[in-house]
N, C-alpha and C positions, 0 to 999 in steps of 0.2 A: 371147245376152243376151235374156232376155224380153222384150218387148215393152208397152209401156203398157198399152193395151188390154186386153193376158192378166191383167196385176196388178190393173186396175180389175173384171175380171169377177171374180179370184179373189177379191179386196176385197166384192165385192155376194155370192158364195155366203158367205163366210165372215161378214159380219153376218148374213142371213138366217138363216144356223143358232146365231148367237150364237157362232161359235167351238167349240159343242158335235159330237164325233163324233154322227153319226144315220143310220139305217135310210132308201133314199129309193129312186128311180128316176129314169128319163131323161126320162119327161114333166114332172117336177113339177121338175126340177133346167133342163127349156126353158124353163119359165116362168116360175122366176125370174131366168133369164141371156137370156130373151129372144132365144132361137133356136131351131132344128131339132132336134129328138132327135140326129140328125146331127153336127151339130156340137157337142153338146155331149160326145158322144165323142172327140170331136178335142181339144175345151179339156179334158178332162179328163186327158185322155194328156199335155198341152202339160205339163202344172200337175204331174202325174206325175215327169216329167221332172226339172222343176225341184225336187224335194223339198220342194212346199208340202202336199200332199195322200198320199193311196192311198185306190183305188176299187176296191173288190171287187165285180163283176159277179155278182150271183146268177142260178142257169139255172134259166130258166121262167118259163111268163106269170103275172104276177100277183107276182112275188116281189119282195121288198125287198132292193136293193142295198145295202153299207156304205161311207160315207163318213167318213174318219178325217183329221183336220186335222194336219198335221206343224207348219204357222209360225199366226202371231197375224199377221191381215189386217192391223190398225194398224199395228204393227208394220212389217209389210213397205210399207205407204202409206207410212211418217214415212220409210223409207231412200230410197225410192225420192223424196218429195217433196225429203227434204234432198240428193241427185243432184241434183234439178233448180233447186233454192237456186242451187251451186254453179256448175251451166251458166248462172245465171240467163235459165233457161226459167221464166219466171213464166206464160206464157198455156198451159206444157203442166201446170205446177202446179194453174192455176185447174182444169182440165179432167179432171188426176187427182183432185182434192180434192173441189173443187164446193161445199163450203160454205163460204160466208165468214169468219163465224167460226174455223174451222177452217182454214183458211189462214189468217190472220192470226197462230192462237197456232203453225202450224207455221214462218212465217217469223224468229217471234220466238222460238221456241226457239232455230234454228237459229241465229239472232246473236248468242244469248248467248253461243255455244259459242267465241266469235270472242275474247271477253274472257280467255281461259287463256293469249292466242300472248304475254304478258308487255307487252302495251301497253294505253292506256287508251284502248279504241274506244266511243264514241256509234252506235247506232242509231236511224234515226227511218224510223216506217212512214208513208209520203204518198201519196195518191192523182192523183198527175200529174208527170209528168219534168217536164226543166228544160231546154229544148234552147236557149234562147237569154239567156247571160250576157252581154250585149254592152252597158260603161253609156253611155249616149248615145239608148238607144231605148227603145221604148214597154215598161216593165217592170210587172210585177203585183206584189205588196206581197211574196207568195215568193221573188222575185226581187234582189227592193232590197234586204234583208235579208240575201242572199248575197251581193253585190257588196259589203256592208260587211265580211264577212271574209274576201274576197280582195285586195280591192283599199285602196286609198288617196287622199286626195286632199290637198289643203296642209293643211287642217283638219279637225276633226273636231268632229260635235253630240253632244254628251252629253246625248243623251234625257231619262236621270234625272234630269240637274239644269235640261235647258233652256238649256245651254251652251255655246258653241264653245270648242273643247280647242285643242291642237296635233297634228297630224296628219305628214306631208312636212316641213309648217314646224314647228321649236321655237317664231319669234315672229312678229310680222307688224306692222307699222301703217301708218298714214294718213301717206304724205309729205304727200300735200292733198287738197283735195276731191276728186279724182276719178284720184288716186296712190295705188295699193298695194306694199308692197315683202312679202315675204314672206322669211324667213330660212330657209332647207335644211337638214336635218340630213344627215349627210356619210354617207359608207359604205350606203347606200340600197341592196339589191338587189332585180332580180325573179326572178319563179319559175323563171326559166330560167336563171338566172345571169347577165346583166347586171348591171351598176353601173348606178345612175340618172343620166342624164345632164338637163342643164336645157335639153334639146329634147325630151326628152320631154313634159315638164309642157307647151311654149308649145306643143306640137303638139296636145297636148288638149284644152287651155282652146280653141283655137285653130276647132276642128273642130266645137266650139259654136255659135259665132257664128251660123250660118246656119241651124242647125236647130233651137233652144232660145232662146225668145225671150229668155229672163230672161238669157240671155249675150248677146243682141244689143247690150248697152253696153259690150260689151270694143273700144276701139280698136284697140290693141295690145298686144305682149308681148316684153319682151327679158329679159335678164339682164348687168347689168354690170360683175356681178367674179361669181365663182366663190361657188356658193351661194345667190345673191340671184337673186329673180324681181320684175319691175317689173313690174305690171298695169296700164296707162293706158284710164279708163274715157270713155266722151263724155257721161257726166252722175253726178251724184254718188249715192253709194247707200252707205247707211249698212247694210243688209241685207249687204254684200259678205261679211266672213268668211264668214257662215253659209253664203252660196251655197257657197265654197269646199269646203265638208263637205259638200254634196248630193250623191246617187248620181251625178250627170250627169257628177262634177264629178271622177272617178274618174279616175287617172292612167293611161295605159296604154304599152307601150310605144313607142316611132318606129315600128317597124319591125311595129305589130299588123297591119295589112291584106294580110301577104306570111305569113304565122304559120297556117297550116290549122286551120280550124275555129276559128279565135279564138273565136266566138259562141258554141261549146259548150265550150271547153278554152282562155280566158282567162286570160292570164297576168297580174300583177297584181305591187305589194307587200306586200300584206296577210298576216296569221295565216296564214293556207290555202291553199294552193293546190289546182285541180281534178287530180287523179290520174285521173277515171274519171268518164265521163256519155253513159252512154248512156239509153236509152228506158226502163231496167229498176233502173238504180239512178246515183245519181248520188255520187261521193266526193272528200274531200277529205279531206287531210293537214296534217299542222303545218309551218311552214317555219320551219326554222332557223336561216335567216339574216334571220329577221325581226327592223325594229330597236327594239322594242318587246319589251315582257316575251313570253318565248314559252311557247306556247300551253300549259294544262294536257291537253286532252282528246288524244292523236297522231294521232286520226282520225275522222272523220265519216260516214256514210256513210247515203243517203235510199233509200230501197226505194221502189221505184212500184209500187203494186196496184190498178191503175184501177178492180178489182172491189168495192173497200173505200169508193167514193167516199160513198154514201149514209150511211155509218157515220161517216165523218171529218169530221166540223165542226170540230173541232180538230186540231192537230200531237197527234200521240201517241206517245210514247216509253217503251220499256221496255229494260230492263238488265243484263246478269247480275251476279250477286251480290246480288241481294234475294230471299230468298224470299216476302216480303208480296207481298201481292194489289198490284196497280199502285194509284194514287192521281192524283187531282189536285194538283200540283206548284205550280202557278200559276193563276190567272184573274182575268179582268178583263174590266169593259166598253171595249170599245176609243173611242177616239179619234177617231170619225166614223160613216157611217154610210150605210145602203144607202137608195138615194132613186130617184125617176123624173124625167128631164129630158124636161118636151114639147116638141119639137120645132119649131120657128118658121118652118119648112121645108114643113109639114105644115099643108094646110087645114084642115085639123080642129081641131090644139093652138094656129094663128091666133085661132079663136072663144075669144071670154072664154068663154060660157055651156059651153061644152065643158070646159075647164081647171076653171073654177069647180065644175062636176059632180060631175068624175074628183076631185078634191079633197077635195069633200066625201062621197064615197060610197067610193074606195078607201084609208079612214082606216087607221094602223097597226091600232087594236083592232080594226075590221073583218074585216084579214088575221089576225091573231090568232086572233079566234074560228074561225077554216077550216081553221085549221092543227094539223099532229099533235101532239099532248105531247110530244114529243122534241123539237121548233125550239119551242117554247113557250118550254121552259125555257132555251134558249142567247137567245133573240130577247125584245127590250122594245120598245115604240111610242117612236117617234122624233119631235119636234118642231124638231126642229131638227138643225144640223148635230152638235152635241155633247149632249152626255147631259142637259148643265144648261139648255142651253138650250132656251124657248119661245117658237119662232116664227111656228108656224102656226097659222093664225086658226081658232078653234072654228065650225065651218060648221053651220049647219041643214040640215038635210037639202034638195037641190033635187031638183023633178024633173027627168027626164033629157031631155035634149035630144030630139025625135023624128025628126030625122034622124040619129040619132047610131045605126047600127046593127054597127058593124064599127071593129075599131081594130087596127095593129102595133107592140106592144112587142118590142126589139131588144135583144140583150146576148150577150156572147161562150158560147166554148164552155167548158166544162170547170170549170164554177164551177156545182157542184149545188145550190145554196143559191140562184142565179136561176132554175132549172128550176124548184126548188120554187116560190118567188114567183111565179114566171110562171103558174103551173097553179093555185095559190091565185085569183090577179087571172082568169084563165080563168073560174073556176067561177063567181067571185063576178057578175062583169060576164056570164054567159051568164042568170045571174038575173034580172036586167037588160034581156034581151035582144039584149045586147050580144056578138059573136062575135068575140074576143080570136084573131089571126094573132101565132104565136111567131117569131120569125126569128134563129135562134143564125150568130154569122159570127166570123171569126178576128180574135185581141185589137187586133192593128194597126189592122184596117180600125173594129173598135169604138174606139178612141182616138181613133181621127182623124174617127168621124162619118159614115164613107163607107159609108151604106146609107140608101136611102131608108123612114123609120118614123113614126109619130106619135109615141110616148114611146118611151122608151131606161134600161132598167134600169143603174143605175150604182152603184157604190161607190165612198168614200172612208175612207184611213185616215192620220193626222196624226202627226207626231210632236212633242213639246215641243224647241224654243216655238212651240205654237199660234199666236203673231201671227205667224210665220216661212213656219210648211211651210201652215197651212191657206191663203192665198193662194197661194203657189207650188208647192204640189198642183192645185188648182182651174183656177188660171190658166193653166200646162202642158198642160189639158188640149185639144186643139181642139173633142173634144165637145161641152166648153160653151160654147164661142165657135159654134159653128155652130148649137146649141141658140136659144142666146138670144141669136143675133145681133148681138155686141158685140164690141169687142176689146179694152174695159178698159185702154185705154192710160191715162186718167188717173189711174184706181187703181192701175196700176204706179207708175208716179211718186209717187201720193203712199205707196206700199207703200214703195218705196226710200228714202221719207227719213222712216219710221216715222209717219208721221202718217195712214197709212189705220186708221181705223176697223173692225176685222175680222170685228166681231161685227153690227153696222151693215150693212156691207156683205153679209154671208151672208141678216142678215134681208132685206133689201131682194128679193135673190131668191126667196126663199122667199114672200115677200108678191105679187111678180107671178106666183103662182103656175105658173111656167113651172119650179121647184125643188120639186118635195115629198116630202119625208124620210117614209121607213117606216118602220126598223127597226134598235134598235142590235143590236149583235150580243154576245154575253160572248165571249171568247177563251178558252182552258184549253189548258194543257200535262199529257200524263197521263204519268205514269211514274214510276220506282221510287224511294223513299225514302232510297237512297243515293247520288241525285244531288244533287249540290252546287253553289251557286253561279249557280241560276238566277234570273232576272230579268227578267220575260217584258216586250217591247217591244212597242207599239202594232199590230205586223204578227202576233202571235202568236207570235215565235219568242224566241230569247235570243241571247245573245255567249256562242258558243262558245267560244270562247278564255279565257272566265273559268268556266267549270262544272267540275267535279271530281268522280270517285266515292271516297266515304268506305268505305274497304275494311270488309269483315263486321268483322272480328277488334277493327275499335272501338267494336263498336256494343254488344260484349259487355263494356268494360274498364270498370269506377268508373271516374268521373269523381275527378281528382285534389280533393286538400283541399288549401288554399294556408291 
């Protein structure tokens, strides 16, 4: 078998000459394969061999040898790329290919080819695995967004309308102020094939308690006849259903912590189950014994191409059977927004005259103007936590503090949309003379705060209702409790019995300037014209389980006359 290497150098002779047979020699054929006349006798015998070439050797100094092409270099690239599709060898792909672009259309050819095996598969190309599906811990908005269709909880939010559905439970209500009873629907199973049992459920809720504040008002949990779940809270909270629908709040089974790899191969009741998640692609499947309408799409499956990161600001999806160019499918300005928490930890973000500076001089349009037309157009100036909202004060310009010559903004890895802002805020504040220290660390240790920084690049994104998840997005966070120093217990409380103020409250932060919003972001879903049923959600993705592809052959029929 050839070797990589042989097809990449037969790949650079064969564009060099266009694919055209030509008159040449060993000097001119070294320097463009970048070797010893020597060896390029050897590659050429190799390449012989294999029936991609013939080299006719002319005798004498000075004479032109003839080189005659048998294969088309793409050609033998696209087989040899779509080989390494299939091993999913993505980093010998990058290495064969080399342009981006060009990987990119080579993966998505290669998926579409996937849509003939007589099932309905989804492809989606992403720039980052997914190694930990685990709900209970620190998850990124790609994240939360999976865990909704594998898993389950007693309820369920209905984004679109602002809603809690039924989920585990068909009903639920208030025996009394601080009694929930929940009603089971019967025949439940998981991915594995278990029956749902009602220890599963009080084992989960149960496993909260200690690590998620907003469950720290669960007392207890029993079940007293077959189907019913009794939730006994130690103070009243009108917010309950909804919690029951949070990702946290995800049912899993008894027996998850003895299950290998639970965190990347979850087992759950949801639409989906994980089939496959490794570093290179991640999949799931439809489950059939789910007890909900079952799923339209049989399969999912996320390609990781770490090399596409700077290209991906959006999920992007394409599909076979559209011959049109891909489109924007969806978009929207999302739901919250990328901001800087000063840190209250940090001598520096202590000074008013410091905060009040950084305030006024690292303004969204400021970052704006520094930035490429390409985040231009996806990014707006931010005033607040939501689009509509204006909360931050119009500042005059101050001057800069004179001891102020060195600062650490902090924010995880693998999110190229903070690299960017980071190295925007760099340039601007080195104007300044200010010398901006980056410090990228792992998402856990960023969630919980655990680095020492003066400001901390952070995002948020919410789902409706608004008065619901923007607090208990926020509050979840330790960041911000270690940011600004608080623990917000009284706005729990008055959270849970609806009477906090939510809009109130976000300005208030933003006003002690220790909160200041950059930048919204647009969301966009790209893909083919014969995807159906999509409804892009606050995290940028959609419900799988409700998209469809509208085969060609309709896209050609009249429309009936009634």
């Amino acid at each position: 078998m050839p070797s990589p290497r042989l097809q990449n150098q037969f790949v650079r002779l064969w564009r060099h000459f266009n694919g055209v047979n030509s008159q040449t020699n060993l000097q001119s054929l070294a320097e463009v394969l970048y070797c010893s006349r020597r060896h390029v006798r050897t590659l050429l015998n190799e390449m012989q061999t294999n029936g991609w070439l013939s080299w006719e050797a002319a005798a004498g100094r000075g004479k032109l040898s003839w080189l005659q092409f048998h294969r088309n270099g793409l050609e033998l690239q696209q087989a040899q790329a779509e080989k390494l599709l299939q091993q999913e060898g993505i980093e010998k792909l990058v290495a064969l290919v080399g342009d981006k672009d060009a990987i990119r259309q080579t993966v998505l050819s290669e998926l579409e080819r996937s849509y003939r095996q007589g099932k309905s598969l989804l492809r989606i190309v992403y720039y980052r695995a997914f190694p930990n599906l685990l709900p209970g811990t620190p998850l990124r908005r790609s994240e939360i967004h999976l865990l909704s269709q594998i898993f389950n909880g007693l309820t369920h939010i209905n984004e679109e309308k602002g809603e809690v559905e039924s989920g585990l439970a068909h009903h639920w209500q208030a025996i009394s102020e601080t009694h929930w009873r929940f009603y089971l629907r019967p025949a439940i199973y998981f991915h594995h094939g278990r029956e749902l049992q009602m220890n599963d459920i009080i084992t989960s809720l149960q496993r909260l308690k200690s690590s998620w504040p907003l469950f720290s008002h669960i007392d207890h949990i029993d079940s007293p006849l077959p189907y019913i779940i009794d939730i006994y809270l130690t103070e009243r909270d009108k917010q309950f259903p909804w919690l029951m629908g949070s990702p946290h709040a995800a049912i899993l089974p008894n027996e998850w912590q003895q299950i290998k790899d639970f965190s990347k191969h979850p087992i759950g009741t949801g639409p989906y189950q994980v089939t496959k998640n490794t570093p290179n692609k991640l999949t799931i499947s439809a489950f059939d014994r789910y007890f909900g309408y079952r799923s339209l799409l049989d399969e999912v499956s996320i390609w990781v191409l770490p090399e596409l990161s700077q290209q991906m600001v959006c999920t992007t999806l394409k599909m076979e059977g559209d011959e049109e160019n891909s489109d924007c499918l969806e978009g929207r300005m999302e739901d919250g927004c990328y901001f800087l928490l000063m840190d209250a930890r940090s001598k520096l973000s202590q000074r008013d005259d410091i905060r009040q500076w950084l305030c006024s001089f690292l303004t969204p349009i400021n970052l704006l103007a520094h930035c490429d037309p390409f985040y231009q157009r996806h990014w707006a100036p931010a005033y607040g936590l939501l689009l509509h909202w204006h909360h931050s004060k119009t500042l005059s310009y101050l001057p800069k503090p004179p001891e102020l010559t060195e600062l650490t903004v902090t924010f995880y890895h693998h999110h190229h949309e903070f690299n960017t802002i980071s190295q925007i805020m760099q340039h601007v504040l080195a104007m300044q003379g200010v010398k901006l220290n980056i410090n990228i660390i792992d998402y856990d240790d960023w969630f919980n705060g655990n680095a020492e920084s003066d400001i901390w690049l952070a995002t948020a994104n919410f789902i409706r209702p608004l008065e619901f998840s923007l607090f208990s997005t926020l509050y979840e966070m330790p960041l911000l409790h270690k940011c600004l120093n608080t623990s917000f217990s009284a706005e729990l409380s008055q959270w849970r019995q609806r009477e906090l103020n939510i809009e109130r409250w976000c300005a208030s932060m933003v006003e002690s300037q220790m909160f200041h919003p950059l930048l919204h972001h647009r969301l966009e879903i790209q893909g083919q014209r014969t995807l159906r049923g999509v409804r892009m959600n606050t995290f940028g993705w959609f419900d799988f389980k409700s998209a469809w592809f509208k085969p060609l052959e309709d896209n050609t029929q009249k429309p009936l006359k009634l």
